[in-house]
N, C-alpha and C positions, 0 to 999 in steps of 0.2 A: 067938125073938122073932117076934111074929106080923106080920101085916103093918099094920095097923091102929095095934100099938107103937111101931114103926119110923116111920110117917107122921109118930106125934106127937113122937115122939125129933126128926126131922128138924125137923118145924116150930117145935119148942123152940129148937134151933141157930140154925134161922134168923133166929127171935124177938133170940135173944142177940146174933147176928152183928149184927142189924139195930138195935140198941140200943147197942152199941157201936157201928158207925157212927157214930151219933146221935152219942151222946156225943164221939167223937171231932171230930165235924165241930162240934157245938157247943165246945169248948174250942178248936179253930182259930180259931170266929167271935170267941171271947172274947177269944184274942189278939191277931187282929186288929185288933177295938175298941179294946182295949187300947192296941193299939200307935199305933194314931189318936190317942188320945186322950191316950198319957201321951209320946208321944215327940217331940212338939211343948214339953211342960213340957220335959224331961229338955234336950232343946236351948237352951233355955231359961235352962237353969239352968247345963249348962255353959258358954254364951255370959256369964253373970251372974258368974259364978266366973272366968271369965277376963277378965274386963271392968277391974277395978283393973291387970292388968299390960298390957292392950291400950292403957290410961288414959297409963299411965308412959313408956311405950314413945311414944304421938303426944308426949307432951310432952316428951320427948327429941328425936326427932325435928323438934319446933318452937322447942326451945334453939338446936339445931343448927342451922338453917335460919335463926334470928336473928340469931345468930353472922356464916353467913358474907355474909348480906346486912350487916352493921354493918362487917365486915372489908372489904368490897366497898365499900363507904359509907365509910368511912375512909380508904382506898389509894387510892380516887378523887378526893376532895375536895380542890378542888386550893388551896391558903393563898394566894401569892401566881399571879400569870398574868404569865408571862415572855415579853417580845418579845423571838424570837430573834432576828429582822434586827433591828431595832434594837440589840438589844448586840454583833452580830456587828459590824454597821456602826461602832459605836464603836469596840469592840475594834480592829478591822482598820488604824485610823489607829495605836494603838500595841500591835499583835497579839505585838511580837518581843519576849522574854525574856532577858537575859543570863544565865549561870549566876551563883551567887553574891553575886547582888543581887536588892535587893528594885522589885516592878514590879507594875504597875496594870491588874486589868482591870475595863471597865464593864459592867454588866448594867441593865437596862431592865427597870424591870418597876412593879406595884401590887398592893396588897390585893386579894382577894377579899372579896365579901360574906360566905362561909361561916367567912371564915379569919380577919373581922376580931376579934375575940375572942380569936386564939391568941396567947399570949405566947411571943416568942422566949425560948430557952434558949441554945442553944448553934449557936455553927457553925463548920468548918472547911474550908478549901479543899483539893481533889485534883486531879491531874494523871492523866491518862488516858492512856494509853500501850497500844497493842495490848490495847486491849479490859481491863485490868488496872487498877486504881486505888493511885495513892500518894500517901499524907499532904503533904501539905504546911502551913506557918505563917503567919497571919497576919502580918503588919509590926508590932515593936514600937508598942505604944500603940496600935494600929490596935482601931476598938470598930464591931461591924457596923451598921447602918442599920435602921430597924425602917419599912416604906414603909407608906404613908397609900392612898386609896383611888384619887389620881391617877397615872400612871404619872410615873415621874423613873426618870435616872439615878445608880446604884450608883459609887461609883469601890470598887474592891476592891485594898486593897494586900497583896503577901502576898511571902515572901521564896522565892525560886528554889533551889534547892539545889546547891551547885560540883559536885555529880557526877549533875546531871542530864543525862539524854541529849541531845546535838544532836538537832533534827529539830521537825515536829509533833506537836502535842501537844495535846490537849484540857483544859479547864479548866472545874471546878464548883466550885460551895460546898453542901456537904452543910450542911442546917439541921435544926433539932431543936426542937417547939412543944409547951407545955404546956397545959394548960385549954383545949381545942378544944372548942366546942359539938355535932361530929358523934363527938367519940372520947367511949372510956369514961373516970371518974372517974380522976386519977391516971396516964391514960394518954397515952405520949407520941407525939408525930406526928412523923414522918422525913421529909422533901423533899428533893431535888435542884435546883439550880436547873437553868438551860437547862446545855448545853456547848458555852463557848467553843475555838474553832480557835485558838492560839498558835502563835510558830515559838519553839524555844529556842534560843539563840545561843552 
């Protein structure tokens, strides 16, 4: 191979090498642009695609959030507003209880604005003993009080049980309200009233 051969053998190679370069550095630039241009759509499109379960998922999480602001809204609202001194003050003139008889405590109290639309359903008195709650009965014939929006006193007659314990005692009437304008449809509302200090005898 002469030398003059060989120059152009090399400058052919080089031609090649330098062409491929090319080529290659062009399909880089290609995919680059590419990628500019299409990986913005492609984001796009998976953000779109994922978009109906992103959708389901806030509005679960805003059922949820309804939920417990309405639960919060409901367990707070208060139906009647009880003067404790006031019924304690009552109470305290005839606070003592004998076993096996029936006895009377007063509670002080009125409607709420929020609460006046609830309709009583049911109520029952308990006895409070170390942090512990136990049934107790109303007084035959005895029919509860449904209060107005002035405060008055409650007389609560309700029957003592012979084998209750000597000692103090705490006294409520758990109530129970229907058609409340802050609860849901059908749903019912639980209150307590204040809790009376008794002695049992």
């Amino acid at each position: 191979m002469t030398e003059k051969s060989t120059q152009t053998h090399a400058k052919a190679i080089a031609s090649r090498l330098l062409q491929k370069s090319i080529d290659w550095a062009f399909m880089g630039l290609l995919v680059f642009f590419s990628t500019l241009i299409f990986e913005p759509v492609r984001v796009q499109f998976v953000a779109f695609a994922a978009l109906p379960k992103a959708v389901e998922e806030l509005q679960h999480d805003l059922a949820q959030l309804t939920d417990e602001v309405d639960s919060q809204r409901r367990d707070s609202t208060e139906v009647v507003i009880w003067a404790q001194q006031r019924s304690q003050s009552l109470t305290d003139e005839y606070g003592s209880c004998k076993r096996g008889t029936t006895c009377t405590a007063f509670f002080h109290g009125r409607r709420t604005v929020e609460g006046a639309e609830c309709i009583f359903q049911s109520g029952r008195p308990y006895l409070e003993i170390a942090g512990e709650r136990f049934p107790l009965n109303f007084a035959d014939g005895y029919l509860p009080v449904n209060l107005g929006f002035e405060f008055e006193t409650i007389p609560v007659e309700y029957n003592m049980p012979a084998y209750a314990p000597k000692g103090r005692a705490g006294l409520l009437v758990y109530t129970v309200y229907a058609d409340c304008p802050f609860a849901k449809d059908d749903e019912l509302v639980e209150r307590d009233t204040v809790t009376l200090s008794i002695l049992i005898e």
